[in-house]
N, CA, C and O of each residue as an XYZ file, in Angstrom:
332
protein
N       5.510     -9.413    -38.696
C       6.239     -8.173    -38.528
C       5.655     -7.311    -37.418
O       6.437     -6.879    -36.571
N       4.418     -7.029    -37.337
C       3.736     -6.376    -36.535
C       3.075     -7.112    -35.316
O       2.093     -6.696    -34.701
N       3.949     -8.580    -34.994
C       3.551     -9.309    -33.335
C       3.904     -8.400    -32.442
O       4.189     -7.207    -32.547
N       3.841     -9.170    -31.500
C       4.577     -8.805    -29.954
C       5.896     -9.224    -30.060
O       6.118    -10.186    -30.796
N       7.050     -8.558    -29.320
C       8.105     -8.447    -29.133
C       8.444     -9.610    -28.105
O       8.826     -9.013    -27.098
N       8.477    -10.516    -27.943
C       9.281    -11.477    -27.095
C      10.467    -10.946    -26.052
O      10.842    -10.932    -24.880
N      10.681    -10.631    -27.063
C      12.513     -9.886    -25.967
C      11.942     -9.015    -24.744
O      12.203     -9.227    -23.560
N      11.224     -8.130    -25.180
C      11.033     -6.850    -24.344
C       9.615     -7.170    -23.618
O       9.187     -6.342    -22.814
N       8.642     -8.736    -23.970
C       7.244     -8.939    -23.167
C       7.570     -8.569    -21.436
O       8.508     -8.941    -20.730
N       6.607     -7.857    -21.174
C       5.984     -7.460    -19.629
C       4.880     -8.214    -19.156
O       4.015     -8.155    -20.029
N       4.517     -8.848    -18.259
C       3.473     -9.467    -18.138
C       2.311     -7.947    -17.302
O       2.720     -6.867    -16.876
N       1.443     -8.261    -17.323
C       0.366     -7.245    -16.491
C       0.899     -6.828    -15.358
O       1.174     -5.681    -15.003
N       1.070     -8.184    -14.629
C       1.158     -8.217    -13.148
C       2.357     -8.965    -12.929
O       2.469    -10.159    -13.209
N       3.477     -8.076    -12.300
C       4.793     -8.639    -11.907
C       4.567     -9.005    -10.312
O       3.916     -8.184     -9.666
N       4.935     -9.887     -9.803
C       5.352     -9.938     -8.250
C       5.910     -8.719     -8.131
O       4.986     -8.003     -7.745
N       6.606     -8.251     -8.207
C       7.666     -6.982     -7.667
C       6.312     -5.813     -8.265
O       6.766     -4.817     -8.829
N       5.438     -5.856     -8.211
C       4.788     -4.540     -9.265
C       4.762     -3.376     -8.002
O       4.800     -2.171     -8.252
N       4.670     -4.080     -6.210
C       4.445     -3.152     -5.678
C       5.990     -2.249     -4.916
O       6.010     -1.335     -4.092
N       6.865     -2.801     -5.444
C       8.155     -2.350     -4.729
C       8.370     -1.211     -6.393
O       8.057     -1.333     -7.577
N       9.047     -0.202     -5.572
C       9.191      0.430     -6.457
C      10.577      0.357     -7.223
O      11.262     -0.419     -6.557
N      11.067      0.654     -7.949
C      12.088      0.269     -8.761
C      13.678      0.653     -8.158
O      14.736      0.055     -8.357
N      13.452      1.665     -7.493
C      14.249      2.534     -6.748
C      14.700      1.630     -5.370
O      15.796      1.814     -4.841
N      14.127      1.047     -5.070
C      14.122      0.377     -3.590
C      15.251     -0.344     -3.773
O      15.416     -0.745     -4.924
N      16.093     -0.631     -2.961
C      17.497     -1.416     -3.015
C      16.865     -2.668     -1.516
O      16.039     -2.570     -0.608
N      17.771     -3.676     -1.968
C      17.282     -4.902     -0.931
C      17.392     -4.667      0.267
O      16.699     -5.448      0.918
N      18.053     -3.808      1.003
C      17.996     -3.517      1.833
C      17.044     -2.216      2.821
O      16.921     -2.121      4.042
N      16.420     -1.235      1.572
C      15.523     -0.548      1.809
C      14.095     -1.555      1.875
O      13.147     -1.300      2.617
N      14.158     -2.817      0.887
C      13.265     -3.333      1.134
C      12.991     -4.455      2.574
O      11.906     -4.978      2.831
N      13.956     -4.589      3.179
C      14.336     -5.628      4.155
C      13.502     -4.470      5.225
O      12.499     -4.752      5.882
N      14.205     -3.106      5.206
C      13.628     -1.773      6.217
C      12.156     -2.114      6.200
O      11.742     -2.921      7.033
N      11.333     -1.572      5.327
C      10.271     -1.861      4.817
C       9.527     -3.194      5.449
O       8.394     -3.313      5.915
N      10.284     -3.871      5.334
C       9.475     -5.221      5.798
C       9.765     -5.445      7.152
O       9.150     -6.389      7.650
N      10.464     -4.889      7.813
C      11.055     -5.158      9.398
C       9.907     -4.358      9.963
O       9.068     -4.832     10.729
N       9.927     -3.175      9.552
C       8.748     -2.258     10.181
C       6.962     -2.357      9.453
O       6.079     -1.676      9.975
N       6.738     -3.008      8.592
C       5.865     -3.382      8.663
C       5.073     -4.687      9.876
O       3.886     -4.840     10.165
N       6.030     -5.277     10.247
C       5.918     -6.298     10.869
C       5.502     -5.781     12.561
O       4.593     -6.045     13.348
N       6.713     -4.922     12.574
C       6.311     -4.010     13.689
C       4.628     -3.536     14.193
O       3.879     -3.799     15.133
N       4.581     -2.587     12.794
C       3.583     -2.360     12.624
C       2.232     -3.153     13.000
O       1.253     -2.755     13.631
N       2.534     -4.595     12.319
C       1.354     -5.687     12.409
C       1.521     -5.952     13.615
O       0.365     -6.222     13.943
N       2.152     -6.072     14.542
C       2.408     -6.732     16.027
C       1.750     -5.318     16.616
O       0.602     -5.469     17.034
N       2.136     -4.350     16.690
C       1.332     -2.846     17.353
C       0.073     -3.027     16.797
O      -0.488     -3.275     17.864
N      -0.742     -3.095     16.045
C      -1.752     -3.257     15.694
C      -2.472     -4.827     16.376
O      -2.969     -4.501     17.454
N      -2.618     -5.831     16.222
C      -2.503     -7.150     17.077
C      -2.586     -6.635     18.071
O      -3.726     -6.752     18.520
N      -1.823     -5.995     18.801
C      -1.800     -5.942     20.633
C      -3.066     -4.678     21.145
O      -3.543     -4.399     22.244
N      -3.262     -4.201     19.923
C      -4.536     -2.679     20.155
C      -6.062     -3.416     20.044
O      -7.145     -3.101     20.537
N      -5.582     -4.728     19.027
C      -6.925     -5.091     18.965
C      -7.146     -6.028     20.012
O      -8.288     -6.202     20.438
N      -6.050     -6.729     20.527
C      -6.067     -7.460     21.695
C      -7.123     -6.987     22.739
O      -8.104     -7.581     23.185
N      -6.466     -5.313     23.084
C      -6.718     -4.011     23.893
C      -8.039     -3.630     23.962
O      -8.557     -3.409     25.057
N      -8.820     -3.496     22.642
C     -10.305     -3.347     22.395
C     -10.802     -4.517     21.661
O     -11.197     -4.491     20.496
N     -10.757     -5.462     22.367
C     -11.810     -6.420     21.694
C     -12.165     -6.651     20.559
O     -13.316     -6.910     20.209
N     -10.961     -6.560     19.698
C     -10.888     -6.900     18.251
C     -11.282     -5.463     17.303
O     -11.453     -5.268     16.100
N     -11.322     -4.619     18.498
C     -11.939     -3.035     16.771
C     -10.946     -1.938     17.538
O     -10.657     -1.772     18.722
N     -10.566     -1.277     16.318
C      -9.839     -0.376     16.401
C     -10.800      0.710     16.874
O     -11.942      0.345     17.151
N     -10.412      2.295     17.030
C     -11.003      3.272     17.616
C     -10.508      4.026     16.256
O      -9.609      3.577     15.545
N     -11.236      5.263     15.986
C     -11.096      5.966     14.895
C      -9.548      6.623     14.832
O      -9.005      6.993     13.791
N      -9.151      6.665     15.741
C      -7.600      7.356     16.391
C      -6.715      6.626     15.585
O      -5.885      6.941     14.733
N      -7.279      5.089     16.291
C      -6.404      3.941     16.363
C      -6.076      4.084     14.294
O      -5.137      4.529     13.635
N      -7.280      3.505     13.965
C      -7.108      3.954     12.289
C      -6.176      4.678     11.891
O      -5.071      4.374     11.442
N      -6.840      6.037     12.140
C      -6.048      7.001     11.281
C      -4.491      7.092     11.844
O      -3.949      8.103     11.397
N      -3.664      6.345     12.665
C      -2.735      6.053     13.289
C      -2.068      5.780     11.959
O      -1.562      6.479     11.082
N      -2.390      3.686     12.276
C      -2.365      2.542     11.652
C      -1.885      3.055      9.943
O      -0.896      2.679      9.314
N      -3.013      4.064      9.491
C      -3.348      4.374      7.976
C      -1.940      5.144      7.835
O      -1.273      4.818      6.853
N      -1.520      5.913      8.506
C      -0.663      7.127      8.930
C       0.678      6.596      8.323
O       1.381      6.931      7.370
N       0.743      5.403      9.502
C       2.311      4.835      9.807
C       2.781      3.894      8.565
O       3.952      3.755      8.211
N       1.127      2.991      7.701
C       1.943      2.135      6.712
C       2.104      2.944      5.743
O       2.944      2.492      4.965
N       1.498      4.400      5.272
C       1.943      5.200      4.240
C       3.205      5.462      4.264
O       3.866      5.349      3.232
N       3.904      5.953      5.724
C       5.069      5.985      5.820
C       6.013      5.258      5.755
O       7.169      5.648      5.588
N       5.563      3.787      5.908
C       6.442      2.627      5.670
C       6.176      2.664      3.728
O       7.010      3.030      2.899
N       5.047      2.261      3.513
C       5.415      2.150      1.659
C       5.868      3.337      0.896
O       5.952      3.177     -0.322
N       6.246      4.767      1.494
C       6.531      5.499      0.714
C       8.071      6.071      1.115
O       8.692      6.945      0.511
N       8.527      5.283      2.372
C       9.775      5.580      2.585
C      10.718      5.456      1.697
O      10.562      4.590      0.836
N      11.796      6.194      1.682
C      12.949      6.132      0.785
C      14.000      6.634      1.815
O      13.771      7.061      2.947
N      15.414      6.469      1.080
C      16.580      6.836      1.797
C      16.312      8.522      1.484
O      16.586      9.177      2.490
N      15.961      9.159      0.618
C      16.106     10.633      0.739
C      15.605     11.153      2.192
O      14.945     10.471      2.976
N      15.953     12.221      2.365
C      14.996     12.453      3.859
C      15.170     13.982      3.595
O      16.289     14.403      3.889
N      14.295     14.888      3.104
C      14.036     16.321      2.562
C      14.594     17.062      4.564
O      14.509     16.429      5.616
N      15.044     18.344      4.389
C      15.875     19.006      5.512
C      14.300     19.776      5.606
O      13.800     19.700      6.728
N      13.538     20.446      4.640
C      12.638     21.323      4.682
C      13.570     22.507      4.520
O      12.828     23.489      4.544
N      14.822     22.909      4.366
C      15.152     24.088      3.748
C      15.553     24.243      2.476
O      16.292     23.327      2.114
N      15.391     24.870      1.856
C      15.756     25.485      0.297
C      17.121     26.001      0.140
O      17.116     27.022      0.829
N      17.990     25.904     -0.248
C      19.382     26.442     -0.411
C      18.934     27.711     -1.733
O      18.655     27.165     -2.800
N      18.871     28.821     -1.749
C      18.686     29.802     -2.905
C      19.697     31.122     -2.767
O      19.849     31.830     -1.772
N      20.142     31.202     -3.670
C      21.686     31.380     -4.163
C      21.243     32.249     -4.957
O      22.011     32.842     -5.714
């Protein structure tokens, strides 16, 4: 009476654990087009300096994939509508 539920088991670790639930296949296709980007701009910097980034270069790099894994279709205006 008191097992685990079969129907409803979750494993720990899903493949999908890092896409967020919200992401539609095509936000995820976005996501992966510009990551790639990303990896090729990065590749050609280290090409540039002899395999090491510059502290710039980093906090760039760090910058741009936050913006790739936390993108969504919303896109905030920065104004408040208050009525």
């Amino acid at each position: 009476m008191n097992g685990p539920n079969y129907s409803t088991y979750e494993p720990l670790f899903r493949s999908d654990a890092m896409v967020p639930p919200s992401d539609t296949p095509t936000m995820r296709r976005q996501k992966l087009k510009r990551a790639q980007e990303l990896r090729a701009e990065v590749d050609s910097m280290l090409r540039e300096n002899g395999g090491k980034l510059t502290a710039e270069q980093q906090s760039y790099v760090r910058r741009r994939a936050n913006e790739i894994l936390n993108y969504t279709s919303y896109r905030p205006t920065g104004r408040l509508s208050v009525q």
